[in-house]
N, C-alpha and C positions, 0 to 999 in steps of 0.2 A: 122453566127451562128458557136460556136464551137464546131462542131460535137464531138471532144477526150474531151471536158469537160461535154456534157451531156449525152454522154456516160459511162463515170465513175460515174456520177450521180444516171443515170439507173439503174446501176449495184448494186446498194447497198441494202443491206435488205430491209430495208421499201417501197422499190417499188415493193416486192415481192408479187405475185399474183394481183397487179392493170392491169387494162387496160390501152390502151394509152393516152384515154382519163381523168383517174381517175389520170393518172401521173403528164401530162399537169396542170389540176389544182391544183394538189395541191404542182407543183412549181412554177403557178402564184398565189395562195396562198398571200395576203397580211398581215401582222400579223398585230396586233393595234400597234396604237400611243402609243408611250411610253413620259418618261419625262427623261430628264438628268441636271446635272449641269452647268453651264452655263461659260465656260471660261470667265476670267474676259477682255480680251482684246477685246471679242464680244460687251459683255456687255458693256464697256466704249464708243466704237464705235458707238453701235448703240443710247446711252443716248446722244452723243455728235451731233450726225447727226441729230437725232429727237428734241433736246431740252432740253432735261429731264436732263442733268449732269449741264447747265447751270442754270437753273432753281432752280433745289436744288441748288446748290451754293449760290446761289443771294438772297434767304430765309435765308438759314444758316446765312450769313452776313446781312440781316435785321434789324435793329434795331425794326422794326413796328412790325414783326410777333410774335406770342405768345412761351413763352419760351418751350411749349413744341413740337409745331411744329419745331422750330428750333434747338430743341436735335434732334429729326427723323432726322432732314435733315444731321445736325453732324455725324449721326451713320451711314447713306448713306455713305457720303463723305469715310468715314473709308473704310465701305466695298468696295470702290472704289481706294482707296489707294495704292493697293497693297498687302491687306496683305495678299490675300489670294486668289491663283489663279483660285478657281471656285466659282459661286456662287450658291446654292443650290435655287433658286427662288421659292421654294414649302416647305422649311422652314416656319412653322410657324411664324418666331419671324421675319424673311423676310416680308412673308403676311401682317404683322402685319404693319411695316413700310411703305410698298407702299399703304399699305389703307388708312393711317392716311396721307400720302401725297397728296392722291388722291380726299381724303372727305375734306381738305383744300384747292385743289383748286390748288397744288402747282403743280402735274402733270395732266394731261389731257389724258381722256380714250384712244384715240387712241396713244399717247407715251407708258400707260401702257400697252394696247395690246401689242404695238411694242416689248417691254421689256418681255413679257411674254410667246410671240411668241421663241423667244430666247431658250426656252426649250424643247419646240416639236422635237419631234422623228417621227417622219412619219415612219409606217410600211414599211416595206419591206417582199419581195417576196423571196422564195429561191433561186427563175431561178435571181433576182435583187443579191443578198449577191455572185452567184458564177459567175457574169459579163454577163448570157445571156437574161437579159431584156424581153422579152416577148417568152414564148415557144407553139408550136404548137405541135399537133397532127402531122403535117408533119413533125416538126422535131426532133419528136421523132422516125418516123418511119427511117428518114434520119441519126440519130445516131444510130439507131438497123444496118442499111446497112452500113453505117461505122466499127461497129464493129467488125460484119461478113467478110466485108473487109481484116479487121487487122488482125484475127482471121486462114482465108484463108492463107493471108503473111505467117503470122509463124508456118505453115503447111508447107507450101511449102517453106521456109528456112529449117524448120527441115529436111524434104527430101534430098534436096539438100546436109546439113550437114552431116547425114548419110550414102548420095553416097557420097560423096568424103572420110568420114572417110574408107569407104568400100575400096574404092579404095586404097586409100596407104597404109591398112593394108593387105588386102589381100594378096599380093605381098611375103608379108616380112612372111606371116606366111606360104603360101608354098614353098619359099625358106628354114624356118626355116625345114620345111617337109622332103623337100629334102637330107637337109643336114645328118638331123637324119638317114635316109633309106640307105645314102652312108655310113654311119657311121656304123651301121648296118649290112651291105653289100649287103642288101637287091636289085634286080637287078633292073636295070633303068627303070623307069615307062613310057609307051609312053607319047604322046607329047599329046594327046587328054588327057588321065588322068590328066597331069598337069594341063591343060585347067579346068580343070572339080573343081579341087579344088580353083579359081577361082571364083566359082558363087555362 
């Protein structure tokens, strides 16, 4: 799990006021199926594997088959061509074509499934979209302790930064002291005063 990714996760508004558990789900959260267009290099791939590209063809080129089935399969072919790098399979005028392929006999239900499967989007999760696949309650409480973690860190760098900034200025600004007071003429301060301007 990566803790510095579901950690900044966490952190963002919309988890404001959830529990850990209200969190958890709703970044395993599944969203619906969606549909998309269908690369055409998919799509020839899969006609070719299955049958379905050879199939229209071999109609197309029928002399037997009725001239209107064998325009469908022409206007197939087309869409297969080339000309056009996705293919919207939820087009009606698409619909239109694999049905009249389908009620002739030319493709067969499972190549059509196959073919239509091609456009399924399977939901996805948010803990899926940001790489951490299944989130628990544990580890969310494991990216809260990581944070704190980090949190602690640059606490105690900024300390650190501060004593040493302290450190080499201090020096230079009671020497600058000094310098003024001789200037001055003001008489030499003990050795414990100098000290004192120091802390």
């Amino acid at each position: 799990m990566n803790y510095s990714t579901l950690a900044d996760e966490i952190s963002l508004p919309q988890y404001t006021g959830m529990s850990d558990g209200e969190i958890a789900a709703a970044l395993n959260a599944v969203s619906a199926a969606t549909r998309r267009a269908v690369p055409l290099a998919s799509l020839l791939a899969a006609a070719a594997l299955n049958g379905a590209y050879a199939a229209v063809k071999a109609t197309a080129e029928s002399t037997d088959t009725p001239a209107q089935v064998r325009g469908v399969c022409a206007s197939v072919l087309v869409l297969l061509s080339g000309v056009f790098q996705e293919i919207d399979l939820d087009d009606p005028r698409v619909q239109t074509s694999l049905g009249t392929l389908a009620q002739a006999g030319v493709l067969t239900a499972a190549q059509m499934g196959e073919i239509d499967a091609l456009a399924d989007v399977p939901g996805r999760s948010r803990a899926q979209e940001i790489g951490l696949g299944t989130v628990t309650v544990e580890d969310i409480l494991a990216a809260r302790d990581w944070l704190a973690a980090q949190a602690a860190e640059a606490t105690r760098q900024t300390v650190y930064d501060r004593t040493q900034e302290r450190l080499i200025n201090m020096p230079r600004m009671a020497l600058a002291r000094l310098r003024v007071m001789r200037h001055d003429g003001t008489p030499a301060p003990e050795w414990d005063e100098v000290l004192s301007w120091l802390r």
